[in-house]
SEMI-692679 format. One record per atom (N, C-alpha, C): residue in one letter; x negated, z, y negated. Coordinates in steps of 0.2 Angstrom, whole numbers, plus 5000, padded with zeros to 4 digits. Atoms other than C-alpha are relative to their C-alpha. Example, Ala and Ser with C-alpha at 12.3 -4.5 7.8 and 13.67 -1.06 7.14 Angstrom:
BEGIN
A499650005006/A493850395022/A499650004994/S500449995006/S493250365005/S500450034995/
***
This chain:
BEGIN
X499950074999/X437046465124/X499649985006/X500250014993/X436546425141/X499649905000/X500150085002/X435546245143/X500149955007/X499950034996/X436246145158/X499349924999/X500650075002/X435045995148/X499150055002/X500649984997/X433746115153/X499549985005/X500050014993/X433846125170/X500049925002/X499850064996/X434145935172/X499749954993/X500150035007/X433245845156/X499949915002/X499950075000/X433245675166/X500649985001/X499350045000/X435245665167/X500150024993/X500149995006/X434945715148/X499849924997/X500150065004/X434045545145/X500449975001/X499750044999/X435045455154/X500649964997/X499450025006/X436445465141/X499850004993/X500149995005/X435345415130/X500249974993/X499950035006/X436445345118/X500550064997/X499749955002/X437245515116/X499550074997/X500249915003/X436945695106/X500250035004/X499849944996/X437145815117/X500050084995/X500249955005/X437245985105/X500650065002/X499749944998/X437846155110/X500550044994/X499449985009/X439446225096/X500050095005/X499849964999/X439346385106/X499350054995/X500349955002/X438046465096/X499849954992/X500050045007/X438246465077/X499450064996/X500549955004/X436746535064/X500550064996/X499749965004/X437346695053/X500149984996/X500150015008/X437046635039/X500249914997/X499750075001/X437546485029/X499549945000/X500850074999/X436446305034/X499750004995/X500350035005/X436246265017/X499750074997/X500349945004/X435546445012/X499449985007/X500550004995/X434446415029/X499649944998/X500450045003/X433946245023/X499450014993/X500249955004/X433546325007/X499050015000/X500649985001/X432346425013/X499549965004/X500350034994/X431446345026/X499649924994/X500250055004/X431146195013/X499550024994/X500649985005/X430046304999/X499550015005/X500650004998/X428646335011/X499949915004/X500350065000/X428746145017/X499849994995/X500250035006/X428746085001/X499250014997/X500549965001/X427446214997/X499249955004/X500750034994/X426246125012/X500049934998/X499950055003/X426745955006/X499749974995/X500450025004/X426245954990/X499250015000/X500849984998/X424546044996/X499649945003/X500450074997/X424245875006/X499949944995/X500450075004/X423945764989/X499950054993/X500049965008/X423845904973/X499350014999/X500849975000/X421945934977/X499749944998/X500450075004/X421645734974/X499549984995/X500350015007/X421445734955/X499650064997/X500749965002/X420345874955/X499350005003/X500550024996/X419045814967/X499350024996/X500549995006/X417945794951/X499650074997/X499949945003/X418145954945/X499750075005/X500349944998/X417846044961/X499149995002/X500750024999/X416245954966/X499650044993/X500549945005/X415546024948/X499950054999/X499949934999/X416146184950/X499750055006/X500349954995/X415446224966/X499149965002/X500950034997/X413546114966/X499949945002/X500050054996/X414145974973/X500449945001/X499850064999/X414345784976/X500649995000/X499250014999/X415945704974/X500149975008/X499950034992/X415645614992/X500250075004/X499849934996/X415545804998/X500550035000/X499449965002/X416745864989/X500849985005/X499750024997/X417845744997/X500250035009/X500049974994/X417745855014/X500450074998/X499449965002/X419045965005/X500749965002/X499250044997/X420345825009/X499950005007/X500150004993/X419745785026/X500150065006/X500249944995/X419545965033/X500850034999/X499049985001/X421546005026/X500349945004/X499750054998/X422045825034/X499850015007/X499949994993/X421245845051/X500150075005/X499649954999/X421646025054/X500750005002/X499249995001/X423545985050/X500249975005/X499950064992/X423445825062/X500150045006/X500249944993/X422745945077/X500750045001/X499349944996/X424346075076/X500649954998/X499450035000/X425745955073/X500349975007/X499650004994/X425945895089/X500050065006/X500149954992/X425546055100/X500550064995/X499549955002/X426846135087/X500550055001/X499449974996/X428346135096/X499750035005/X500349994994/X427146165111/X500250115000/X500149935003/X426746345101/X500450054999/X499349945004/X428546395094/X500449995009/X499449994993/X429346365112/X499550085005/X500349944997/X428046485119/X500150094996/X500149935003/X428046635106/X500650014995/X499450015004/X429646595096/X499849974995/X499950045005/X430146465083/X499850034993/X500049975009/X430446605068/X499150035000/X500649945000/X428746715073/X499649944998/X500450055002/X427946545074/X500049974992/X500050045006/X428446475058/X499850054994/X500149965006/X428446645047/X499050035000/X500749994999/X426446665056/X499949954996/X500450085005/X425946465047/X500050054993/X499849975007/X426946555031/X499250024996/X500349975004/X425846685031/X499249984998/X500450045001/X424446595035/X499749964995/X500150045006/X424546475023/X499950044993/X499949955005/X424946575010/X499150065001/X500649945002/X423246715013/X499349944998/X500750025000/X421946565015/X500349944994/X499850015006/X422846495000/X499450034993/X500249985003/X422246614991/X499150035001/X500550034998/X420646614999/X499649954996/X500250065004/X420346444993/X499949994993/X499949975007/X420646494976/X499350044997/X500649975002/X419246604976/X499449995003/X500650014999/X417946524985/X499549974997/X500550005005/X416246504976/X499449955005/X500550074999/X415246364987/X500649965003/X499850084996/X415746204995/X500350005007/X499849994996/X415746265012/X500550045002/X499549945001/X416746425009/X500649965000/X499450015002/X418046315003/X500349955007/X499650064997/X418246175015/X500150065009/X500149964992/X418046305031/X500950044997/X499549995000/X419646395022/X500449954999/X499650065002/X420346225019/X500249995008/X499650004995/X420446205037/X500550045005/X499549984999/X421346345042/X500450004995/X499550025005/X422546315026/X500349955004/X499550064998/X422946165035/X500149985007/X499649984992/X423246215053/X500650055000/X499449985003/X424246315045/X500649974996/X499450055003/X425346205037/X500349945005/X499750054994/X425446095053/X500650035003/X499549954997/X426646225059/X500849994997/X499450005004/X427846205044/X500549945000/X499650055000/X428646035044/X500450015006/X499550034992/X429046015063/X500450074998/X499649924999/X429746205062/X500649974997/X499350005003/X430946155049/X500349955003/X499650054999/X431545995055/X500450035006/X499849974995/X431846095071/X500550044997/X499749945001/X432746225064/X500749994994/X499150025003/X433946115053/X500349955005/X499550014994/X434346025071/X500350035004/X499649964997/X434846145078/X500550064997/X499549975008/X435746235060/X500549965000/X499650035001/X436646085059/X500349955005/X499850014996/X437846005071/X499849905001/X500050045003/X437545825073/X500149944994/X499950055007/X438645725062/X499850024994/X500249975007/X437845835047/X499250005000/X500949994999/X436045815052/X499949954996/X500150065004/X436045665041/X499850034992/X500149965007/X436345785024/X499550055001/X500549954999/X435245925030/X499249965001/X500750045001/X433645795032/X500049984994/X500150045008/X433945715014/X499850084999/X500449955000/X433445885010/X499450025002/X500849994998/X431945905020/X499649934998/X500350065003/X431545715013/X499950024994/X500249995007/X431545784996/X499350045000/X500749965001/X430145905001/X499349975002/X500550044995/X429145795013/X499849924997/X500150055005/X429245635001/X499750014995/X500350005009/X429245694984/X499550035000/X500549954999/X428145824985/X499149965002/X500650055000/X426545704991/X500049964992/X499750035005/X427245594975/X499850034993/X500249955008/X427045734961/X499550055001/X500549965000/X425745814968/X499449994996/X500549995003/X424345734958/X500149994993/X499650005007/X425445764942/X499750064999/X500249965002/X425245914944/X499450035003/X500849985000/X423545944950/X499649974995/X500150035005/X423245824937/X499950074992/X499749995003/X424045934923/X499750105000/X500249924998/X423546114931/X499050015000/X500550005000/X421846064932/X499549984991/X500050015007/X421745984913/X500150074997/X499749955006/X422446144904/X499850065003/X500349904998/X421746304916/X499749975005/X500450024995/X420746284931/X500149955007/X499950054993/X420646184949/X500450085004/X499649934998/X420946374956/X500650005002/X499550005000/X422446364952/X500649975003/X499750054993/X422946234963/X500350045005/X500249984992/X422646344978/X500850074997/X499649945000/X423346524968/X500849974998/X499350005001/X425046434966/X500550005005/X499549994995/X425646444983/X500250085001/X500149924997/X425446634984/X500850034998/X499149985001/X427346664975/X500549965005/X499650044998/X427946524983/X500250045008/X500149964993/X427346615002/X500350065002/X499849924998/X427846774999/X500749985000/X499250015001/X429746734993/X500449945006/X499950034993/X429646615009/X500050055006/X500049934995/X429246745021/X500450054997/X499549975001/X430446845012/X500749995002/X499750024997/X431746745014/X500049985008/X500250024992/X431346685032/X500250055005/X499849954997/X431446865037/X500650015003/X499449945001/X432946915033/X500849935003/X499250065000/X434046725035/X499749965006/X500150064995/X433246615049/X499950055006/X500149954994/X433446665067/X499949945006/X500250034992/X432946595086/X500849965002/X499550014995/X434646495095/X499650055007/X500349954993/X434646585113/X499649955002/X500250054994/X434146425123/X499150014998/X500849975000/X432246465115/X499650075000/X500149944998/X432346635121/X499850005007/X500050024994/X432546555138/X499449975003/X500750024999/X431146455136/X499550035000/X500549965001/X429946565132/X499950045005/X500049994992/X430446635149/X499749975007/X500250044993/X430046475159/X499249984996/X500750025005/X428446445147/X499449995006/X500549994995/X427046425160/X499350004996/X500849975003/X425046445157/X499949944996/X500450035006/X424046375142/X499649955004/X500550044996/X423346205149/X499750004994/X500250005003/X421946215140/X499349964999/X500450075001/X420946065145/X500349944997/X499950075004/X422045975138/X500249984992/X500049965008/X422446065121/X499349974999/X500850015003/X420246045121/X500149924998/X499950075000/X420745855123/X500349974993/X499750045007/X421945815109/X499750044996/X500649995006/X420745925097/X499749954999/X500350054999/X419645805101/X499949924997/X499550075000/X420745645101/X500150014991/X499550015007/X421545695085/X499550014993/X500549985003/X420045765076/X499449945000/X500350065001/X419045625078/X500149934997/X499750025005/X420245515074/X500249984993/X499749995006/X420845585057/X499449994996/X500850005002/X418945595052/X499849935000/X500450054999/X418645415058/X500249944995/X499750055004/X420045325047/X499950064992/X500149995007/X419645455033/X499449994996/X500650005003/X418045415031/X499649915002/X500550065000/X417745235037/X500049964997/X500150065003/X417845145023/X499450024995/X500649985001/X416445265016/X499749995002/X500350014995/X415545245029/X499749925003/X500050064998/X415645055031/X500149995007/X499650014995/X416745065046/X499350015006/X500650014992/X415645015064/X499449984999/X500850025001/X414144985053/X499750094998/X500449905000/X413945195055/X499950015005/X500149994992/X413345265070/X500550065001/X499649954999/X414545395063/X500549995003/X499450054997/X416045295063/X500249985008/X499750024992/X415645225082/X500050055002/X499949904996/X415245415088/X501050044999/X499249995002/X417145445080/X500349975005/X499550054996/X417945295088/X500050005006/X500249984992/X417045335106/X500650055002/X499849944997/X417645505106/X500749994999/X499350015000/X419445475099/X500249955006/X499950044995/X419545335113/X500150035009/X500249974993/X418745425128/X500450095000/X499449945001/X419945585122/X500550005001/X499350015000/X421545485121/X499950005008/X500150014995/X421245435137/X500150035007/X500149954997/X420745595146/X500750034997/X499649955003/X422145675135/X500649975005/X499250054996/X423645545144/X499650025007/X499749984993/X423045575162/X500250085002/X499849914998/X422845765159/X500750014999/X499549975000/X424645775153/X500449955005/X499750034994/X425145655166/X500250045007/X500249954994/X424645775180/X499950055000/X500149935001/X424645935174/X500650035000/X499449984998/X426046065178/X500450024995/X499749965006/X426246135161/X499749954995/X500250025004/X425845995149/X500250014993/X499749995006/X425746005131/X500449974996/X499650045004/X426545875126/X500649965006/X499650044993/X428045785138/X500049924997/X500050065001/X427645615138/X500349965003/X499650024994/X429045575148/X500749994991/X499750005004/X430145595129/X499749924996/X500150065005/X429445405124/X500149955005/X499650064997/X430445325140/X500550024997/X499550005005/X431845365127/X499949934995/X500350035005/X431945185117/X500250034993/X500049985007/X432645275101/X499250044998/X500549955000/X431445415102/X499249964997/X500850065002/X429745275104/X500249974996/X500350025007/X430245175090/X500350034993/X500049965005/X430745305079/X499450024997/X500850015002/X428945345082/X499649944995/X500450055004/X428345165078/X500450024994/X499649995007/X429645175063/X499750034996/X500249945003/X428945335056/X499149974997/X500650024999/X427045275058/X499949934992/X500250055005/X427545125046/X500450024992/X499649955005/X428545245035/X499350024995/X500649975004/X426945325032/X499449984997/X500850055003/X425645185029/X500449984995/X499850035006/X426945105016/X499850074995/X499849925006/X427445285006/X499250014999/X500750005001/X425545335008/X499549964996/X500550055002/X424645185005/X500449984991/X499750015007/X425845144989/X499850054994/X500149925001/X425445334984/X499449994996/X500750045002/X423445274982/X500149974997/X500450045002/X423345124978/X500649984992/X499950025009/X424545124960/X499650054996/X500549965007/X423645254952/X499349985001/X500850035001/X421945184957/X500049944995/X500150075003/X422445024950/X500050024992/X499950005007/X422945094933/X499550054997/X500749975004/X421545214932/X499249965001/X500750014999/X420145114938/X499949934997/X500050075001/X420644934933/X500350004993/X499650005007/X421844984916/X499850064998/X500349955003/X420945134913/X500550054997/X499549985001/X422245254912/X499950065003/X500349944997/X422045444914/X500250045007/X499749974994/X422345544931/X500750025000/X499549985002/X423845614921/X500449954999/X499750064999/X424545464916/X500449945006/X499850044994/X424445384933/X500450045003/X499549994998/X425245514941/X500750024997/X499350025003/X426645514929/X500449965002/X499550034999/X427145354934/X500250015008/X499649994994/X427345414951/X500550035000/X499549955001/X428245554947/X500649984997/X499550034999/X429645464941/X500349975005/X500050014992/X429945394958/X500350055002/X500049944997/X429845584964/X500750004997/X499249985004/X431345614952/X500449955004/X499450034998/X432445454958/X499950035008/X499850004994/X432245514975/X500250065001/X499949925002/X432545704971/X500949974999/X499450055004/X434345594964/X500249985005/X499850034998/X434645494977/X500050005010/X499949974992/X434145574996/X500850055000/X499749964999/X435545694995/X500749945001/X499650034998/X436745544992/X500249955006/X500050034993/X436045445006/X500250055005/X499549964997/X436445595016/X500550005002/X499550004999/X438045595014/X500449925002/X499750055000/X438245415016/X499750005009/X500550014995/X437145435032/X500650025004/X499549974998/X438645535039/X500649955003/X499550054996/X439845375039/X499749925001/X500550054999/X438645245039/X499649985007/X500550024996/X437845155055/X499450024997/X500649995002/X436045225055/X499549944999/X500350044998/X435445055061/X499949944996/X500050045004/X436044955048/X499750024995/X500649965006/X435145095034/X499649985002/X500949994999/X433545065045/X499949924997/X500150075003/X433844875041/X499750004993/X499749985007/X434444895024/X499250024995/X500649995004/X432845005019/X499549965002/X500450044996/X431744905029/X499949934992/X499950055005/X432344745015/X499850034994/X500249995006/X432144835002/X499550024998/X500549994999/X430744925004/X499349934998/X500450065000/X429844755006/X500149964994/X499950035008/X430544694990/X499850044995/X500549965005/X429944834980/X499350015001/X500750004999/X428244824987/X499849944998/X500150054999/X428344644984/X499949994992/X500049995007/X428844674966/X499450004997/X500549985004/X427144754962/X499349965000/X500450055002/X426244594965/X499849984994/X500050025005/X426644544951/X499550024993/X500649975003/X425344654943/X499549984998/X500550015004/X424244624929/X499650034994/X500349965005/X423044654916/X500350034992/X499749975007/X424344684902/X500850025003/X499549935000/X425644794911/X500050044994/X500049965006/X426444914901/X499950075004/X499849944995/X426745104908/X500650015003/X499550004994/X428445064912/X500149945004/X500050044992/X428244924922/X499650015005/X500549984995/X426945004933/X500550065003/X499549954998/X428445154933/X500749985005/X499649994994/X429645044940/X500049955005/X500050014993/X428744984954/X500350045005/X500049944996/X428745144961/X500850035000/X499449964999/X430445184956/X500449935005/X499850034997/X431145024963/X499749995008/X500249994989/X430245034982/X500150065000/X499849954996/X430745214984/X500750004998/X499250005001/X432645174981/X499949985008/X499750034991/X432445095001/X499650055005/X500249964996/X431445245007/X500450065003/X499549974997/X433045365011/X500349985003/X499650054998/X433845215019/X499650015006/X500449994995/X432345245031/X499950075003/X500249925000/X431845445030/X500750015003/X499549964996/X433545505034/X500349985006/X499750044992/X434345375048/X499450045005/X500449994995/X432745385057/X499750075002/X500049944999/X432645585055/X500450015006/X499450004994/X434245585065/X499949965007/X500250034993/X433845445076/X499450045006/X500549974996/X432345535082/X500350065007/X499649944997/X433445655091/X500449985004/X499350024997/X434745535099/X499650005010/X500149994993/X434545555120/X499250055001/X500449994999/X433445675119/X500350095001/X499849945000/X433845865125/X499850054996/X500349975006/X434046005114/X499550045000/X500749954998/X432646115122/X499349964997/X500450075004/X431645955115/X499950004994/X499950005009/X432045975095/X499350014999/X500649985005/X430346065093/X499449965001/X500850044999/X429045935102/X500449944995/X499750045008/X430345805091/X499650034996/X500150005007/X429945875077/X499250014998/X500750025001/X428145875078/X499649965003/X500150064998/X427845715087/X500049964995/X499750005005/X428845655072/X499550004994/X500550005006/X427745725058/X499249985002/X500650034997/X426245665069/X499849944995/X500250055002/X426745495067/X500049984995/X500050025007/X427045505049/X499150024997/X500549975002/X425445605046/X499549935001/X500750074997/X424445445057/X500149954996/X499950105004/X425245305048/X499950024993/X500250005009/X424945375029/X499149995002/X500750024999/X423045385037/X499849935000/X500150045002/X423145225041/X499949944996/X499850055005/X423745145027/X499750024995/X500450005007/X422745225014/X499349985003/X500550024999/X421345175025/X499949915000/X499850065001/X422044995028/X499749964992/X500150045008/X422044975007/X499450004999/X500650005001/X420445055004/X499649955002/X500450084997/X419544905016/X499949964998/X499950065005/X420444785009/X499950004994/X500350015009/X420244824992/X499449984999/X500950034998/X418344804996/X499849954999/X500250074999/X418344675004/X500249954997/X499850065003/X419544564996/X499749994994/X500450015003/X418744604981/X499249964998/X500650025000/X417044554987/X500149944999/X499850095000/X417644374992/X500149974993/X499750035006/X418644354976/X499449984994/X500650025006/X416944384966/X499649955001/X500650054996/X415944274978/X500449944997/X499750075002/X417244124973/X499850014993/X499950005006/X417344174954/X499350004998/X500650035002/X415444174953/X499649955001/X500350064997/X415244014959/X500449964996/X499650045005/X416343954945/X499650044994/X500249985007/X415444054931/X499249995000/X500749985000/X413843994927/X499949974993/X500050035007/X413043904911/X500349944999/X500150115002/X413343704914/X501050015000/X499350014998/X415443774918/X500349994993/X499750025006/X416643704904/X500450074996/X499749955001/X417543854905/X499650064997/X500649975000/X416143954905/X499850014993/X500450015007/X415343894892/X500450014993/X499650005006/X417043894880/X499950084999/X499849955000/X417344054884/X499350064996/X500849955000/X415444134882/X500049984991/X499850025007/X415644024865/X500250054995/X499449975003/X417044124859/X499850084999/X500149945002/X416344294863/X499450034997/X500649975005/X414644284855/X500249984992/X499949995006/X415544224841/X500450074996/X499649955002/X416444374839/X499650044999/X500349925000/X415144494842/X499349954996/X500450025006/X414044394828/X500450034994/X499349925008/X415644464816/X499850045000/X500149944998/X415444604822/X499250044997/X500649985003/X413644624816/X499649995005/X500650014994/X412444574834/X499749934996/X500150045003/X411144484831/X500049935006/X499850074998/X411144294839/X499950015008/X500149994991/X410144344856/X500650065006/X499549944999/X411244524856/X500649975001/X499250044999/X412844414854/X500149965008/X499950034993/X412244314869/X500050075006/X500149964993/X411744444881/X500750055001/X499249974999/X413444534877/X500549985002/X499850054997/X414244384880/X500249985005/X500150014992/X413744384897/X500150055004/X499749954995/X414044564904/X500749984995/X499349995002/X415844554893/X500149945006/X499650034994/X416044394906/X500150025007/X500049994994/X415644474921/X500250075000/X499349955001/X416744624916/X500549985003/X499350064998/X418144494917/X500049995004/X500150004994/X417644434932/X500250035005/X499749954995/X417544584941/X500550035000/X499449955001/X419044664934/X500649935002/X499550054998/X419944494938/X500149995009/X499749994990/X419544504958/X500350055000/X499749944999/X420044674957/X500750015001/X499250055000/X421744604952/X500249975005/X499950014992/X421744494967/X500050005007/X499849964992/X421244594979/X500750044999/X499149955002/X422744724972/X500549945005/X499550064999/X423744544975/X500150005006/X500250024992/X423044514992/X500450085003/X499649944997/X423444694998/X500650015002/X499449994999/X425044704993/X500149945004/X499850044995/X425544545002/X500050015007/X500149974991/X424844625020/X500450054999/X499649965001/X425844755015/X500849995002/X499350025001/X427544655012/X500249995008/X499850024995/X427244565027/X500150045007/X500049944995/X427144735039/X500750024999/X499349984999/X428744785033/X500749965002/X499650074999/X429744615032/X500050015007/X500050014991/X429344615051/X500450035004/X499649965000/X430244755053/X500650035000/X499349995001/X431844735047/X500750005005/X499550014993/X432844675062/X500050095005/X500049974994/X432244835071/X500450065001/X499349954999/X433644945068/X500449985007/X499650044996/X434744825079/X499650015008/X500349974995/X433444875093/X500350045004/X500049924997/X433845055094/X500850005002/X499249994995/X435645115105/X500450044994/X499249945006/X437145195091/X499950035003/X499949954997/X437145355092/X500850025001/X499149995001/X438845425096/X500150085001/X499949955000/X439245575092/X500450085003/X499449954996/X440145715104/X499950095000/X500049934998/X440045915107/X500250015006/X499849994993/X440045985124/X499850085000/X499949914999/X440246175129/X499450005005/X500450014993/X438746225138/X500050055006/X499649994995/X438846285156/X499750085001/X500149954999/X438546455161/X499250015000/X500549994998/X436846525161/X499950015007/X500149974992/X435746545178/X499950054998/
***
């Protein structure tokens, strides 16, 4: 398959409201056994990015150490993964797609097991971050690898599958890290990738293959700029660290935090001129005067702050405000995971006759209505209405994940599929950071405010106050306390209430900043160019 869009990638954009896609070169094997396989070591990496969550407890006692430390088991998986995901495609055009994706595999998969048996704090998090530069490798690979498996107008059913592993899989993760870590060890988290890895690289071997055109490029590949690779480590690394840790940290009131924010600032910065003017840059930053392509980006980035930040903040509410076990909460996510395990494959196929622009709308509204839904949250929820929050705001998540998979791809050349597809899970990866850092803030803060009004309404002369304080020392004088014990109980039981009432409307507050980020949104389908879909024969090789 010869790449005329090669050779000429600026009369490539210019039909940017066209696929360009090569029919003269078909895989061996059949897409959906490709899809397949290619989908167990995502999922595999996926769920690894939220399974570790509700163990956190478990590991810090197990290995000597604080839970704030322990929390450097998430961080050192998340910013590792950040780092390779856009220099992904950089990677597999240099050394091949399949070698590239079956090295993450196996990678993933040895320090898997690794992690599994490490016996301090540090051991773990230092194999945690190669675990998770290794797992930066596997998304974009697939997504590449089912654009270029499946011709256009079928790219649409082929992503509702990579959506089922790239969705769910975050969703059910601390079900069962929950569930795995109750009934046998934390270990086990880690040694469950290990069948999954090998029967991945098994398969992978023997059914996924190279198209030619990335034969050709590994041809014209020129040298490793490697000031600028130093750059986005830097960039990205300081970033993921700065929104994973600043609300620990009390944001700009760390000296760590502004050390972060400098460097990530003074790195993006140096990273865009270097890849401005350099001959072999790692990333083409010439692929976001595409406007599908750039607000695909935005698109994804707010994909990922909803999904993510919604991911947090219902389990925290129900274990930290309704006292509800780790197991429990993630249950009711995991119903969610199941409707969309159900219903990505249908969008799929509707994606195929459906305006992409009008799903981006479509999920957009609803999306904001299910998140809008969960205001409504209080202290006498049941479990199934805390269930079908979740399950009614990811009914409009496929309406988004799939169009905007495919739009990612519209005027952009096929030689291009693999910095797509890890640009792509960039923006996804930055916006769940965002947004779980977003709520975390807010939850603080709102909360604080909300105590500072509600304690300025509760004191002794207040009517309410006083009924209320009445009523509880009379009860715990029933109960057997004596007259001064009735009072003093009285008064933490009120200030119980309190606090657990701001909590409540911070929760409220949240989601409303939440609705209104998507609502905003809605129109911006209507933005992006219809793709239109054609096949072209391509031209002879030079």
């Amino acid at each position: 398959m010869a790449q005329s869009t090669a050779a000429s990638p600026a009369k490539a954009r210019d039909a940017d409201s066209e696929f360009h896609f090569d029919e003269t070169w078909k895989p061996r094997f059949n897409p959906w056994v490709i899809a397949f396989t290619v989908t167990l070591a995502t999922f595999m990496e996926a769920l690894d990015s939220s399974i570790a969550n509700v163990a956190l407890p478990h590991i810090a006692g197990s290995l000597g150490a604080s839970y704030e430390e322990a929390t450097w088991v998430l961080t050192s998986y998340l910013v590792s993964n950040a780092i390779v995901l856009p220099i992904s495609g950089w990677i597999a055009n240099r050394i091949g797609r399949k070698q590239f994706y079956m090295s993450c595999v196996v990678a993933f998969t040895v320090f898997s097991f690794c992690c599994g048996l490490a016996n301090s704090l540090a051991m773990l998090v230092l194999f945690r971050v190669f675990q998770g530069a290794a797992g930066g490798g596997l998304q974009p690979s697939e997504r590449a690898i089912l654009a270029d498996t499946f011709s256009p107008e079928k790219r649409s059913v082929a992503f509702a599958i990579y959506g089922m592993a790239v969705v769910v899989a975050p969703a059910i993760g601390p079900t069962i890290g929950g569930w795995i870590t109750d009934n046998y060890t934390w270990r086990w988290i880690f040694f469950l990738n290990i069948p999954v890895g090998i029967l991945s690289i098994l398969l992978t071997s023997r059914i996924v293959e190279d198209p030619p055109y990335l034969a050709r490029l590994r041809k014209k590949a020129g040298s490793i700029d490697g000031v600028g690779l130093g750059l986005l480590v830097v960039t990205i690394g300081a970033l993921q660290i700065m929104l994973d840790k600043g609300q620990e940290k009390d944001w700009f009131g760390s000296n760590f935090i502004v050390g972060c924010a400098f460097l990530a600032g003074v790195g993006l910065i140096g990273f865009l001129w270097r890849e401005m003017t350099a001959a072999h840059p790692i990333i083409d930053l010439s692929l976001y005067r595409s406007r599908n392509f750039s607000m695909t980006q935005l698109v994804m980035v707010v994909i990922g702050a909803a999904l993510y930040a919604t991911t947090v903040m219902i389990p925290q509410f129900l274990q930290e405000v309704m006292g509800y076990t780790a197991m429990e909460a993630g249950m009711v996510l995991s119903l969610g995971g199941l409707v969309l395990i159900l219903l990505l494959p249908i969008v799929g196929f509707i994606g195929q006759k459906v305006d992409p622009r009008a799903m981006i709308c479509f999920g957009f509204a609803w999306v904001s209505f299910g998140i809008w839904r969960i205001s409504s949250l209080d202290l006498s929820i049941s479990f199934w209405d805390a269930a079908s929050w979740r399950v009614i705001m990811v009914l409009g998540m496929p309406f988004l994940f799939v169009p905007i998979s495919v739009m990612s791809y519209v005027g952009v050349p096929q030689e291009k599929n693999n910095e797509v597809s890890g640009l792509t899970a960039l923006a996804r990866n930055i916006g769940g950071s965002l947004g779980i850092s977003f709520i975390s803030t807010m939850l603080v803060r709102r909360a604080q405010a909300h105590q500072n009004y509600l304690a300025a309404h509760v004191y002794p002369g207040a009517d309410n106050y006083r009924i209320l304080s009445r009523g509880l020392s009379g009860v715990m004088k029933s109960g057997g306390y004596s007259a001064a014990g009735a009072t003093r109980g009285a008064m933490a039981q009120a200030y119980r209430m309190m606090v657990q009432q701001a909590d409540v409307l911070a929760y409220i507050d949240t989601i409303h900043a939440l609705v209104i980020l998507t609502v905003c949104l809605i129109p911006i389908g209507y933005l992006m160019k219809k793709p239109r879909f054609r096949s072209r024969q391509a031209a002879p090789a030079d």
